[in-house]
N, C-alpha and C positions, 0 to 999 in steps of 0.2 A: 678972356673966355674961360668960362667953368669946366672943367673935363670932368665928366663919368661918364654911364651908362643908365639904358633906357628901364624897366622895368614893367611891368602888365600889375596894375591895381587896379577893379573894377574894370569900367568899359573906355579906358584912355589911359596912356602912359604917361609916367612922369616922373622924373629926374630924383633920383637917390645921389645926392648931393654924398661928397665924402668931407664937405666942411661944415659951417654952423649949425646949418639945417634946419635956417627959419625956411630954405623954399620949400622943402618939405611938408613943414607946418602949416604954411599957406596954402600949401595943394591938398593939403588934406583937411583946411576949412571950407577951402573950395566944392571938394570931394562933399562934405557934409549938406552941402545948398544943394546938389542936386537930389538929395535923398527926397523920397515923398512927404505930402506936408502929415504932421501927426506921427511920424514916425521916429524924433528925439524925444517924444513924451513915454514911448512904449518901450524903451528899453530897459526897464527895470523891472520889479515885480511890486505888488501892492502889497500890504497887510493883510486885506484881507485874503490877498492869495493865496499869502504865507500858510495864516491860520489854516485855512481847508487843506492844504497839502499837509499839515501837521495830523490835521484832522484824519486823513484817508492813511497817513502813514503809519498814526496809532492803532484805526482799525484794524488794518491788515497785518501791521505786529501781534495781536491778541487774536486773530484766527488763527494765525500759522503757529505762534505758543502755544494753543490751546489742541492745534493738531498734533503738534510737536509732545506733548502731555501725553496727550489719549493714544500717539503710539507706542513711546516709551512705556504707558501702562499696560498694552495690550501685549506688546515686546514680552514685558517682565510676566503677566500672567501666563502667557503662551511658554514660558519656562517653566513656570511654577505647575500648568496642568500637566507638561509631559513626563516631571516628576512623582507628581501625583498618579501618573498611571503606570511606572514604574512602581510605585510602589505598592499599587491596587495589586499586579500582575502579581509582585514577588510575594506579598501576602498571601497569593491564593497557590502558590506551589507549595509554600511552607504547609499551608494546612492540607495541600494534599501528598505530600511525606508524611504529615502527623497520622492522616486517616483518620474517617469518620467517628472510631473507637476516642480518639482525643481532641474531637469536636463538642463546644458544650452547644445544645441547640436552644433557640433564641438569639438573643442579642446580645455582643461582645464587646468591646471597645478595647483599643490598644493604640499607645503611640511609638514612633519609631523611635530608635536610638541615634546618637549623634548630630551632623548635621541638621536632621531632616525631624529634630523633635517637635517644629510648629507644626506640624501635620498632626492629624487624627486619623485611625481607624476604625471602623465598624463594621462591625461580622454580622449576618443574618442568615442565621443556619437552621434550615427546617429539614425535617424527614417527610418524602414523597412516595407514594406509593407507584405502582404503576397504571399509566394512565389517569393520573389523577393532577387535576389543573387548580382544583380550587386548595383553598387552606385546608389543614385536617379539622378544622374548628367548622370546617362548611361541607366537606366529601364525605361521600357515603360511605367510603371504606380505604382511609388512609393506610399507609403502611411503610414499608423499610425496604423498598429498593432503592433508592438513592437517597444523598442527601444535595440538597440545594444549595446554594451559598453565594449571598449578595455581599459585596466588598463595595463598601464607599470612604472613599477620603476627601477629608476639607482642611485648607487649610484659611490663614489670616488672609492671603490673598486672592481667593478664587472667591470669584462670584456664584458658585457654585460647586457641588461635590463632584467624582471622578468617580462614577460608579461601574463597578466588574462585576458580570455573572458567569457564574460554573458551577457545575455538577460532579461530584465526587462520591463513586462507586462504595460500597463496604468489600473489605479484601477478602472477603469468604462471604458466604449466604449467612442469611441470618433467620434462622431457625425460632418461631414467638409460639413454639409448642407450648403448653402448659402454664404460658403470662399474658397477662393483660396488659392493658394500656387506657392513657388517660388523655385526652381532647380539652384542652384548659381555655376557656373564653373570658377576656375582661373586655367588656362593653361598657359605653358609656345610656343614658335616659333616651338616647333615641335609637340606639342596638348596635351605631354604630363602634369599630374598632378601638381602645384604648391601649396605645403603645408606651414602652419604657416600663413596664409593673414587675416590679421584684416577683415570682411566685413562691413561694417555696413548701415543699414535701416532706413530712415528717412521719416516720411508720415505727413506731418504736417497737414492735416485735420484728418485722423485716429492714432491719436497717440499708441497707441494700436499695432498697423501695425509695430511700430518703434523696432530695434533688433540689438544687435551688438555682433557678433560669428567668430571665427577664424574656417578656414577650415585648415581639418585634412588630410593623408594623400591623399585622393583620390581627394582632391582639389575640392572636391563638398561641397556644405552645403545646406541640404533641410529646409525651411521655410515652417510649416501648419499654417492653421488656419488664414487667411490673409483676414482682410475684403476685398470686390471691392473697388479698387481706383484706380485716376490714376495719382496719385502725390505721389509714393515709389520711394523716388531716394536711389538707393541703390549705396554705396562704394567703393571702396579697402582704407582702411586710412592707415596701414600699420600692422605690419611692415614691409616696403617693402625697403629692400635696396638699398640704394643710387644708387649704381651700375644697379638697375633694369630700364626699359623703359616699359612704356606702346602702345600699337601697335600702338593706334591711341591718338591723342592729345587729345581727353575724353574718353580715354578708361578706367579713373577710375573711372570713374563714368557715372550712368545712369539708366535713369527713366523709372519704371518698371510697365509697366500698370497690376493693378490683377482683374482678371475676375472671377466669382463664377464657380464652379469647373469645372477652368478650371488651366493650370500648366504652367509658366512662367518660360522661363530659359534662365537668362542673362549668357554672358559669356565675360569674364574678360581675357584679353591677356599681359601677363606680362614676360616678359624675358632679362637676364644681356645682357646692352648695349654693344652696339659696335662703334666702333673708325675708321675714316678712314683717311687717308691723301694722299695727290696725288703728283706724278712726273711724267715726258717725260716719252716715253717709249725709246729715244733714249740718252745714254748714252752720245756720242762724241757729241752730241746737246744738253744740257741741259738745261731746263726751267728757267726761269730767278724765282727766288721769289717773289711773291706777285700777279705773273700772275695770273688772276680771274679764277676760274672753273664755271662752273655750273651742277647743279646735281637733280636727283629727287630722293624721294621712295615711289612707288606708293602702299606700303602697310599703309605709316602711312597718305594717302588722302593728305598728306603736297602737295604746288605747287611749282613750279622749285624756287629753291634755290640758291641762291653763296657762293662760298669758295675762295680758293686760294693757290697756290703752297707755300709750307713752313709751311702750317697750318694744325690742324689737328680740323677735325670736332665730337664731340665727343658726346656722349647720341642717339644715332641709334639704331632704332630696326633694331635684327641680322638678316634682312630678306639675304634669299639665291637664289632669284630671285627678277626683279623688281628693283633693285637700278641702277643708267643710270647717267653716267656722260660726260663731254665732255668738252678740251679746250676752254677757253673765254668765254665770257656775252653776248657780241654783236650780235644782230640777224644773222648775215652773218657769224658767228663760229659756229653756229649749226648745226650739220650732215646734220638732214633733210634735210637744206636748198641744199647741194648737194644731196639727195636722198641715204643718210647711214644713214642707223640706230646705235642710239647713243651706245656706248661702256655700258657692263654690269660687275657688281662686285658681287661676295657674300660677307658676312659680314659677320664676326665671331663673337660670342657671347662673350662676354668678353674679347676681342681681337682687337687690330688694324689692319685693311685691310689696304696694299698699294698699290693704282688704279693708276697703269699707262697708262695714256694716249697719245693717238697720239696726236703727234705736227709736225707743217709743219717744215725741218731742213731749217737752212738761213746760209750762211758762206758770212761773210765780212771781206772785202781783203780792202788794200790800206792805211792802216794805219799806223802810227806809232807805235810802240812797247807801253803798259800802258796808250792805249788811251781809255777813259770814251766815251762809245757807248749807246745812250738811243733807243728806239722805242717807235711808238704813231700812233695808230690806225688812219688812214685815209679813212677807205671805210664809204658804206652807210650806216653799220649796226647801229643798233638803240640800246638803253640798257647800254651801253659802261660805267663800272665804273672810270676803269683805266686810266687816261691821258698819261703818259707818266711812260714806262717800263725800268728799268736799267738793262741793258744787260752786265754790268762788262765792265772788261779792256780788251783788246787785247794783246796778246801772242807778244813772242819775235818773232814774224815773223809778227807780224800787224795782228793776224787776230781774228776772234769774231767769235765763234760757239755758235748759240742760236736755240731754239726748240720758235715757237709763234705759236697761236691759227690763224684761217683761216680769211683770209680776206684779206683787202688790209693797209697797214704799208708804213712808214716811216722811216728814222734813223736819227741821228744826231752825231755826233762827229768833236770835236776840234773847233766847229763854222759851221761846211758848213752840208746838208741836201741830202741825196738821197731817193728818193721816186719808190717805185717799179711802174710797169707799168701796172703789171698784178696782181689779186690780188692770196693770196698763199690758195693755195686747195686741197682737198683729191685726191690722183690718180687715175686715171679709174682703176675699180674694173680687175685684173691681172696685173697693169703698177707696176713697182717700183717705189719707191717712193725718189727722186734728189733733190739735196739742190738745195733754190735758192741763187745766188751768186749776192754778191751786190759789189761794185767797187766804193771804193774811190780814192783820188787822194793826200792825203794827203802824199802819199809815194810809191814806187816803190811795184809792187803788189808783195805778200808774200816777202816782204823785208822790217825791219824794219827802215831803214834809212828815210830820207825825199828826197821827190823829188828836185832833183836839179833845181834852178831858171836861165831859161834861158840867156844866155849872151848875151848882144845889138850885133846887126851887126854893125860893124866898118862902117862909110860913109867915102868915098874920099875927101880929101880938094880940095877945087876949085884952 
């Protein structure tokens, strides 16, 4: 007889042998036959289990990474802004130990020392009057009760600045008995504000008077305290980009007479140039290159100008009325002179405008195929730069489609010269508008062969 003891596996006991412990084995294949049927097939896992369990375990790595990222970034900015406003705050006691006397007004910039050098500062310092809400470039009557002071800091890692406002009294009244003052505006072509502009003040009898201040955003900068003169030529020195035009050819400058209290307010018109170039407006006639234009724009006082097709005119102020252009130089291409008013463009602000302009159409016929066709102004018009116009070669049919400015012309090809009879002009206002056709003889019209050379009439012998 075997001796051990009973044991509980599953729902019947069975002998935990202390010897070979095949009965064991046997009771636990035993044990296996009563399992449900399909039930040794499902003890495993499949491949494709695998895979989607791989599948759900990658997603969910790269959400909780990705949360894990966007905290530690918010972590590190949420340090970086309370710095930043440390340092907004300490900046604005330092300038008010300085007082207003050692505030320069407009726009400042400063960076901190040490640690904290990836940071920037930015002063925005205006004088307010009392009572007064808007810019001094907009109130009726600014003045010197306080001054304002916008603090912002940015650094590499804030999605944005830290900006502080405060008001910083003057340490005594300020008495503007017997001085004037000056309301400085740089606007851009639609009135609105242009911020960042150097300005700077130069009085060479009241040196005193002299001031060089960047305006801030509202593009105003108030000057107090300005003896009477009338020798403050005031600025823009920059920095003004390249790409900027001023409205008028001294519009950067300009002499500011200062009257005892009274309030001077120049204003500075500065906005990204514009670009224009011109072609025909007719397509199947097109404008030969180098044909002259003439053009005005009567906001920068400039007087009528020249250009020329293929070129492009560039440094214009973006005016959006007032720029007037028109084929040719010659007095006798001038609208007016038939009683039309000259063709009008807008200009794009940092942008090229292309002004198509009306051209008389001309078609000549009579040539040979690749024959070199010029034009050369023959009327009375006066002004005339161009001599002589290359109007290209003639098509496999003989013929020369060209766009020319009004007047009366010429041609030339191969050697021989047609001259029109009439000169070429705008059409009565409803006519349409008919090429004129010119007619050589160098070849069968729209035919590119050569005209054949007539054969002698045979005479009779005596």
């Amino acid at each position: 007889m075997v001796r051990g003891h009973r044991v509980a596996i599953g729902p019947k006991p069975i002998l935990r042998l202390q010897g070979r412990g095949r009965w064991v084995m046997s009771a636990m294949r035993r044990r296996m036959h009563l399992l449900p049927k399909g039930t040794q097939s499902e003890a495993g896992f499949t491949l494709i289990e695998v895979m989607a369990a791989m599948v759900i375990f990658a997603a969910l790595s790269t959400v909780v990474f990705s949360i894990l990222v966007q905290s530690l970034k918010t972590t590190h900015e949420s340090s970086q802004r309370v710095i930043a406003a440390n340092l907004a705050q300490s900046h604005i006691e330092s300038l008010r130990l300085v007082g207003t006397t050692g505030i320069a007004p407009g726009v400042t910039a400063a960076t901190p020392v040490g640690s904290n050098s990836d940071f920037s500062i930015s002063t925005t310092a205006n004088w307010v009057g009392l009572g007064q809400s808007t810019s001094a470039c907009s109130a009726a009557q600014p003045g010197q009760a306080y001054m304002r002071i916008h603090v912002e800091v940015t650094g590499p890692r804030l999605s944005s600045p830290i900006a502080t406002d405060a008001i910083i009294e003057p340490e005594t009244a300020i008495s503007s008995a017997g001085t004037g003052a000056a309301a400085i505006s740089v606007i851009d072509q639609l009135g609105a504000p242009v911020s960042g502009i150097r300005v700077t003040g130069l009085d060479s009898a009241h040196p005193t008077n002299s001031f060089s201040y960047t305006v801030g955003a509202d593009g105003c900068l108030y000057v107090p305290q300005l003896i009477p003169t009338g020798s403050l030529v005031v600025s823009v020195t920059g920095p003004i980009s390249p790409d900027y035009v001023a409205q008028t050819p001294t519009g950067a400058t300009s002499t500011v007479p200062i009257t005892a209290g009274s309030l001077a307010r120049p204003t500075f018109s500065f906005a990204p140039a514009a670009d224009i170039e011109f072609e025909g407006t007719l397509p199947n006639y097109p404008v030969a290159v180098g044909t002259p234009v003439t053009w005005s724009l009567n906001q920068t006082g400039a007087s009528v100008q020249s250009g020329a097709i293929g070129t492009v005119i560039a440094g214009l102020w973006p005016a959006t009325v007032g720029f007037h252009a028109w084929l040719g130089d010659c007095t006798d291409a001038d609208p007016q002179s038939y009683s039309t008013i000259p063709q009008s463009f807008s200009l794009t602000p940092a942008g090229t405008t292309t002004a198509r302009l009306d051209a008389r159409p001309v078609k000549i016929r009579g040539l040979t195929a690749s024959t070199q066709v010029t034009a050369r102004h023959v009327g009375t018009g006066t002004g005339c730069t161009v001599a002589n116009l290359d109007l290209g070669q003639s098509d496999s049919q003989g013929i020369v489609h060209t766009g020319l400015p009004s007047g009366l012309w010429s041609f030339t090809a191969a050697g021989q010269t047609q001259e029109l009879t009439q000169p070429l002009s705008p059409p009565a206002p409803g006519d349409e508008e008919v090429p004129t056709v010119v007619n050589f003889t160098l070849a069968d019209l729209d035919h590119p062969s050569a005209s054949p050379t007539p054969t002698p009439t045979p005479t009779a012998t005596p």
